[in-house]
C-alpha positions in Angstrom: 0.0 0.0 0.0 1.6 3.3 -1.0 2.3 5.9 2.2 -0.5 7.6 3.4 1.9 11.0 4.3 0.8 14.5 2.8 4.2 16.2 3.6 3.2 20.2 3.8 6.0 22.4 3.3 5.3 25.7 4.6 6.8 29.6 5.7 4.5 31.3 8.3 5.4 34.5 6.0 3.1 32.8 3.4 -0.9 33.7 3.7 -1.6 30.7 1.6 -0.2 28.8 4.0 -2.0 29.6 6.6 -5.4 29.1 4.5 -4.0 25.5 3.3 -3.1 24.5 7.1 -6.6 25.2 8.4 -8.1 23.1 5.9 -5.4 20.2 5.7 -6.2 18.0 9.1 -9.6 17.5 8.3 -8.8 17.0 5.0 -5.9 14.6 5.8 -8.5 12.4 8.2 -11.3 12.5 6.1 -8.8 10.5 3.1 -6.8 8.9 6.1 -3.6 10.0 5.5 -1.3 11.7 8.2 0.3 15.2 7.8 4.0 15.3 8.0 4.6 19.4 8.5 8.0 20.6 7.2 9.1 24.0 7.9 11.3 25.8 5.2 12.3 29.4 4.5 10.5 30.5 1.6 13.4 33.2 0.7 16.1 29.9 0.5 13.3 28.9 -2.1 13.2 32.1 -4.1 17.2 32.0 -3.9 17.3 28.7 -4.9 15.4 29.6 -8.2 16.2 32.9 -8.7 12.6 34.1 -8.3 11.2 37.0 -6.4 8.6 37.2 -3.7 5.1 38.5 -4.0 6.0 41.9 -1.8 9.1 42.6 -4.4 6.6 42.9 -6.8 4.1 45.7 -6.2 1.1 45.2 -8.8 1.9 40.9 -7.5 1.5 42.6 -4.0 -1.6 44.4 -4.5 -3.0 41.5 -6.1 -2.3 39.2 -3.7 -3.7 40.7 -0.6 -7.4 41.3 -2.8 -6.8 37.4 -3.5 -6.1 36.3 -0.3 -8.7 38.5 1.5 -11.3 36.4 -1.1 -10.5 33.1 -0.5 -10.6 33.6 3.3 -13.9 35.0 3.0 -14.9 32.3 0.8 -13.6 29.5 3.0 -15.0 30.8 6.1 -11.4 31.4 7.7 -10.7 34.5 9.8 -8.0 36.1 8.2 -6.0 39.7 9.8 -3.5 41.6 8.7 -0.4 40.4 10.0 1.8 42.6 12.2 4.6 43.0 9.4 4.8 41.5 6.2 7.2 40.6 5.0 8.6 39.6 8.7 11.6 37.6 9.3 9.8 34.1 10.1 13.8 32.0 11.6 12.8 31.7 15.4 9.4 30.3 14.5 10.1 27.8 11.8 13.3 26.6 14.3 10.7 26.1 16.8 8.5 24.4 14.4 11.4 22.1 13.5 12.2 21.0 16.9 11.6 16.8 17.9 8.4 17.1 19.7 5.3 15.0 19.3 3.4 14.8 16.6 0.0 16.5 18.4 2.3 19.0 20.0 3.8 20.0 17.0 0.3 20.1 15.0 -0.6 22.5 17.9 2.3 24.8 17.8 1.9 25.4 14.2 -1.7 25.6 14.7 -0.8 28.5 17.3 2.1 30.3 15.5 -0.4 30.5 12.2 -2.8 31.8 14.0 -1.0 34.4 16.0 0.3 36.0 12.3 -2.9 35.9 10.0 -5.8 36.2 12.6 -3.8 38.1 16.2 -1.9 40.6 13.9 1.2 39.0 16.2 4.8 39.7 15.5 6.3 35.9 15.6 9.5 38.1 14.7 10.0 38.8 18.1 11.1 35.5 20.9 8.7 36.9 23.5 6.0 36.7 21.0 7.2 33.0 20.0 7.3 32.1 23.9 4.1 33.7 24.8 2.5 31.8 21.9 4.1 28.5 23.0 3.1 29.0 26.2 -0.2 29.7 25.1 -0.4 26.4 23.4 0.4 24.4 26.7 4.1 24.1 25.8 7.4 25.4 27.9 8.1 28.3 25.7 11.4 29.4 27.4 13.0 25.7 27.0 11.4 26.2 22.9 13.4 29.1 22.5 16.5 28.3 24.1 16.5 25.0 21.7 15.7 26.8 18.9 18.5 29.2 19.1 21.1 26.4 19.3 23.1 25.9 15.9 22.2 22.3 15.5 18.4 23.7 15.4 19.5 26.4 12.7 21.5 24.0 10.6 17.9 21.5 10.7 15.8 24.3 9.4 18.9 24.8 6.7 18.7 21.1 5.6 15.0 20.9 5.8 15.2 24.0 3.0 17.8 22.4 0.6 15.9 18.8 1.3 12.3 20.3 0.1 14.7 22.6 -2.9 16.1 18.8 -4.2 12.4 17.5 -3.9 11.4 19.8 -6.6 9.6 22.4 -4.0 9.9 25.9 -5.1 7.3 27.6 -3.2 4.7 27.4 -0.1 2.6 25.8 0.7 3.8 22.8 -1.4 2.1 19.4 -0.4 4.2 16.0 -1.6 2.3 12.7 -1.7 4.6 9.7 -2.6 6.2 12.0 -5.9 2.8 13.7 -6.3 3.5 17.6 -5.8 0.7 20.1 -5.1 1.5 23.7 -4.9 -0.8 26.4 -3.3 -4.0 26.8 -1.6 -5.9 26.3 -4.7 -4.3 22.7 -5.4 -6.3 21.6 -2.6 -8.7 20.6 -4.8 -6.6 18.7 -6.8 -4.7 17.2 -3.6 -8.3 15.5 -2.6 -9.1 13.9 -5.9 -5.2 12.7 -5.7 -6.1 11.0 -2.3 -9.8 9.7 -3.0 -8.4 8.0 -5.8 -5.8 6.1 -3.8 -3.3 8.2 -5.9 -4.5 7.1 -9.5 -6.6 9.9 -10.5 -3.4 12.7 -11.2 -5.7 15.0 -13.5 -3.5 14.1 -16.8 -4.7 14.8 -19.8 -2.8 14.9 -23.1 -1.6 17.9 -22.9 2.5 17.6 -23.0 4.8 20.7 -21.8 6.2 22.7 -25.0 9.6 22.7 -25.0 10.8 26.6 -24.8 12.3 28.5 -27.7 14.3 30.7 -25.8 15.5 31.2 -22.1 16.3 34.5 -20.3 20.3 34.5 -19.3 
C-alpha cells in the first residue's frame, strides 16, 4: 500500500499557508492520511530559483492581498492583517522544527499560524514565539532556548535544501509519494489525488512545449 503521508512544506510569511493549514487535518483524516509538516524558508526557495517574492513585486503585491482576503472570506477562515509582512519568520520555523510529538507540533503550528494571520502578532519577536508556545500548553522558554542552538539552525537549513532537491519551489507545497501540489488552490486537486488512492493525477494529453528561448 503506497504511504498515506501528505508532507506540507510551509513559511509562516506565506498567507496561503496559513489558508492551506486550516483546511489540511480535516482534510488529511477524512482520506486517512497523516500530515507530516515541514518548515522551510521561503526566501532559500526564491534564492534557490532565482525568483522574487510577492511583496518585491508591487502590482503581485496588490493582487495578492485582494486574493487572499477572497479566498478567506470564501472558505470561512478569519484572516488579519499580519503585524509585518514581509517579517523575518527563523525563530518560529526553528521552533516548528524541533523533535516534539506529533500533536504537539500540529498544535504549535496551529498556534504560530494563527498568531500571524488572525492576532496581527509579530512571531518576529522571541517573546511573542514564547508567549504563543506558552499559550499552546508548551514550555516556551526551553522552545526558545533550543531553537536558538546551531544544531536547530542548521535542521531548518537542511530541511530548506531537502524540500529545494524535492522539486519544491514555493509554499505551501504538499508531496504525496512524488505527487506535488502547490498552493492553496491545489487543494482541490490534492483530494481527488487521495480519494483515488493516488491514480486519478488530473492528466490529460496535454504535453509541456519545450521553450524556444531562455532569459540569461
Amino acid at each position: 500500500m503506497p504511504e498515506r503521508v501528505i508532507r506540507f512544506y510551509f513559511d509562516y510569511v506565506s498567507p496561503n499557508a496559513y489558508l492551506a493549514w486550516t483546511k489540511l487535518a480535516a482534510l488529511a483524516q477524512q482520506c486517512a492520511y497523516v500530515i507530516e509538516p515541514v518548515p522551510v524558508l521561503f526566501a532559500g526557495l526564491l534564492e534557490a530559483h532565482r525568483q522574487l517574492g510577492p511583496a518585491e513585486v508591487p502590482p503581485k503585491m496588490r493582487w495578492m492581498w485582494t486574493n487572499i482576503a477572497r479566498k478567506a472570506a470564501i472558505a470561512g477562515i478569519d484572516l488579519n492583517p499580519p503585524a509585518f509582512h514581509p517579517f523575518n519568520p527563523l525563530l518560529a520555523l526553528r521552533a516548528s522544527s524541533l523533535s516534539l510529538a506529533a500533536a504537539k507540533r500540529h498544535t504549535l503550528i496551529s498556534a504560530l499560524f494563527d498568531g500571524v494571520w488572525v492576532r496581527s502578532l509579530h512571531i518576529s519577536d522571541p517573546a511573542v514565539v514564547e508567549k504563543i508556545a506558552n499559550e499552546a500548553g508548551l514550555d516556551g522558554r526551553a522552545l526558545i532556548a533550543q531553537a536558538q542552538q546551531p544544531e536547530s539552525k542548521g535542521r531548518l537549513r537542511s530541511q530548506t535544501d531537502r524540500a529545494i532537491a524535492a522539486g519544491v519551489f514555493g509554499v505551501p507545497t504538499m508531496i504525496v509519494g512524488d505527487e506535488l501540489f502547490w498552493g492553496y488552490d491545489d487543494l482541490l486537486f490534492l483530494r481527488r489525488f487521495m480519494d483515488s488512492g493516488g491514480t486519478d493525477r488530473g492528466e490529460t494529453s496535454w504535453v509541456a512545449p519545450k521553450p524556444s528561448a531562455v532569459r540569461s
